[in-house]
Residue, then its C-alpha position, 0 to 999 in steps of 0.5 A: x459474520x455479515x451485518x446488514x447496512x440497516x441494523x449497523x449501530x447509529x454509532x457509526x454512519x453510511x453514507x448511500x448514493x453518489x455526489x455529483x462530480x467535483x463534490x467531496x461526499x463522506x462515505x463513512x463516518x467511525x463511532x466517537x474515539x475510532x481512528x482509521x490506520x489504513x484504507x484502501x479501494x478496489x472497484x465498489x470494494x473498500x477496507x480499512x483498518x481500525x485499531x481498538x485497544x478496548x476489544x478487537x482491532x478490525x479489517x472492515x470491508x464494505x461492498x459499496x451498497x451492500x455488506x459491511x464485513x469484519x475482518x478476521x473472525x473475532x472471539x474465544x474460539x479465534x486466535x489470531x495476531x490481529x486482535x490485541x496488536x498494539x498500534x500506536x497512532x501514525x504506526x504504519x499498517x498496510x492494507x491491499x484489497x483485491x475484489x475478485x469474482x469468488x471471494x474479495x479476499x484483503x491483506x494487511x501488514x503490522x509492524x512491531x515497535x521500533x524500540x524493539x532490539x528485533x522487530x517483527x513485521x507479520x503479513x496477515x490476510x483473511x477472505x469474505x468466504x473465510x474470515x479466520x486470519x491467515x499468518x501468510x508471512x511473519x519478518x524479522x530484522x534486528x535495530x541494526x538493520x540486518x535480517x529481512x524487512x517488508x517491502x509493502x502490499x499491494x491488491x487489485x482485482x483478483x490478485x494480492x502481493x507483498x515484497x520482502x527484503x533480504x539485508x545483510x553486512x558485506x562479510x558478517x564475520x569480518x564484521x564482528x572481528x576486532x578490530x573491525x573492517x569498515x567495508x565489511x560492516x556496510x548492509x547490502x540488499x542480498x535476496x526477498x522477492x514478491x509474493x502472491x497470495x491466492x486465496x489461504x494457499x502458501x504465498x508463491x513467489x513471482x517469477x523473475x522479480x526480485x526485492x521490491x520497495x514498492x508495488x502496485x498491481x492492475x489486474x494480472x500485473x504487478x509493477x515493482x521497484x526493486x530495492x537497490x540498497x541499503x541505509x547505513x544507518x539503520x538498514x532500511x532498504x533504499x532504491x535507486x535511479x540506476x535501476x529499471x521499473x519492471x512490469x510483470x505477470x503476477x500468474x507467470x512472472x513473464x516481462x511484460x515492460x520495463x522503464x528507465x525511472x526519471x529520478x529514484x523512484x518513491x512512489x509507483x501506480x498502475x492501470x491496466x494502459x499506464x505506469x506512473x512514477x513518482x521520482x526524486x532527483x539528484x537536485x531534491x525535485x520531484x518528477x512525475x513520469x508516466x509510461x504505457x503499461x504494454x510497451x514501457x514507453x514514456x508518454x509525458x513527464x512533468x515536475x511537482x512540487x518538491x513537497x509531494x507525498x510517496x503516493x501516486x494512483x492511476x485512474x481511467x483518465x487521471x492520475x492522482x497524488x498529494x501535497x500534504x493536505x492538497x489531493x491533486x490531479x493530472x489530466x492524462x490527456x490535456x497535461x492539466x494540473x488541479x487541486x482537486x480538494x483540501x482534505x480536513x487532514x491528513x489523508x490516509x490510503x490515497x487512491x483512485x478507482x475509476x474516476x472515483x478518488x477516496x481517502x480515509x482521515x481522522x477528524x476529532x477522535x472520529x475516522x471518515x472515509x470521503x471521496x470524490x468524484x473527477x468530472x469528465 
């Protein structure tokens, strides 16, 4: 199962050591024709996702220092989703890593083709101590919109959760009458929830949360933003500005905060002292807003540019977000705003450990995972 860093294949390189702050370091760099699809980070923990059409698509997990791992067990005696999933490239994959003490344990999503009259979303999952694949949860929602779609995952630590959302029509049956009723045939958000999974035990739901668009967890809490509607077009679960964030105990379902979003939320992050939102406004701008995690109180808000991605980390210090290719950073503490770096394309899994920012990006039919490091 495990491969020690010295005899990985001269294919692919790991890097060992740490830049000085400011400095941009490649991490790992993929064998020839081996694109990256997704990457995440939790501490000295990192995972991604690599499509191979040729053999096994692979969850790669990696201590830094230490192991490199594949994910989920491959091979005759192995059946499993995962291995001969057709990914096309910019087909989205989502991956959630929790760096637990008793087993680091990942999570990762795939998504059947849009082209499909019913589409299939599958929840995945696998642990260091147990590589065999886990088929947590698998979704479905017709091309029309109605059915049940995946929110999203989200890890950190020693906990792991994904959102599903229930889309309906107003009155089905007055819906598919003749002649039709307008009214009747509008999709609606009607049900899902979170999800947490401990280990290959069902996935429990959590406790008062509902419908989540998005998610981030810090530890034992998990910050979610609920879905409030649904696109006509083609049902595609929406939120809204009317709506509070909420901030709950992933154990307990217990409130711990709740904040009024500036502009409908896209993007939500969480540390252990601070929520940040990213949200759109009713004029088309781009607000970044953060709170303290314990009281839910607004600590400063500030607008970005219109152009910035629906990714959003919070750091020891920093918060971290995107302009297409341009990684920036907003000091917590002076309100400054930098470009920290211009990625050689478009990164993948943006996010921020620590002080430690790292993405993945694909640069001529290689994958790398780079990283950097915010000085004090």
């Amino acid at each position: 199962m495990r491969m020690l860093l010295g005899a990985l294949a001269t294919a692919a390189s790991i890097v060992h050591g740490s830049a000085p702050a400011g400095q941009v370091q490649t991490l790992y760099t993929s064998a020839a024709h081996q694109r990256i699809q997704a990457f995440a980070q939790d501490g000295e923990l990192l995972a991604w996702f690599e499509p191979n059409a040729k053999k096994c698509n692979s969850v790669w997990v990696w201590q830094l220092g230490s192991a490199k791992v594949t994910l989920p067990a491959q091979g005759s005696a192995y059946h499993n989703v995962t291995c001969r999933w057709q990914v096309p490239t910019g087909s989205p994959v989502g991956l959630a890593l929790a760096s637990n003490e008793g087993s680091p344990a990942a999570l990762w999503t795939l998504r059947e083709s849009a082209s499909q009259a019913l589409r299939f979303d599958y929840v995945l999952g696998a642990t260091l101590a147990d590589t065999n694949e886990r088929r947590f949860q698998q979704v479905a929602h017709a091309k029309h919109g109605a059915g049940l779609w995946l929110g999203g995952v989200a890890g950190n630590d020693g906990s792991l959760v994904y959102s599903v959302i229930k889309v309906a029509y107003h009155d089905q049956v007055a819906c598919l009458s003749t002649p039709k009723s307008a009214h009747a045939c509008e999709l609606e958000v009607t049900g899902g929830g979170v999800y947490r999974v401990v280990g290959r035990k069902p996935p429990a739901p959590l406790k008062g949360g509902g419908p989540a668009v998005a998610l981030a967890v810090s530890g034992g809490d998990v910050a979610y933003v609920p879905a409030a509607t649904a696109a006509m077009a083609d049902g595609r679960p929406l939120a809204s500005a009317d709506i509070p964030v909420e901030i709950r105990d992933v154990a307990t379902g217990a409130l711990v905060a709740s904040v009024t979003p500036s502009g409908t939320p896209i993007a939500v992050g969480l540390s252990p002292d601070v929520l940040a939102l990213l949200g759109r406004t009713d004029t088309g701008g781009v607000v970044l807003s953060w709170y303290d995690s314990a009281t839910g109180k607004l600590l400063h808000s500030l607008a970005v540019k219109s152009t910035a991605s629906p990714e959003v980390g919070v750091g020891t210090t920093a918060i971290v977000y995107r302009v297409g290719r341009s990684i920036k950073t907003v000091d917590m503490r002076t309100l400054h705003v930098r470009t920290l770096t211009t990625a050689a394309a478009t990164p993948i899994g943006l996010s921020i450990a620590g002080d430690r920012i790292a993405w993945a990006e694909d640069i001529d039919g290689r994958g790398r995972i780079r990283s950097i490091t915010i000085g004090g």
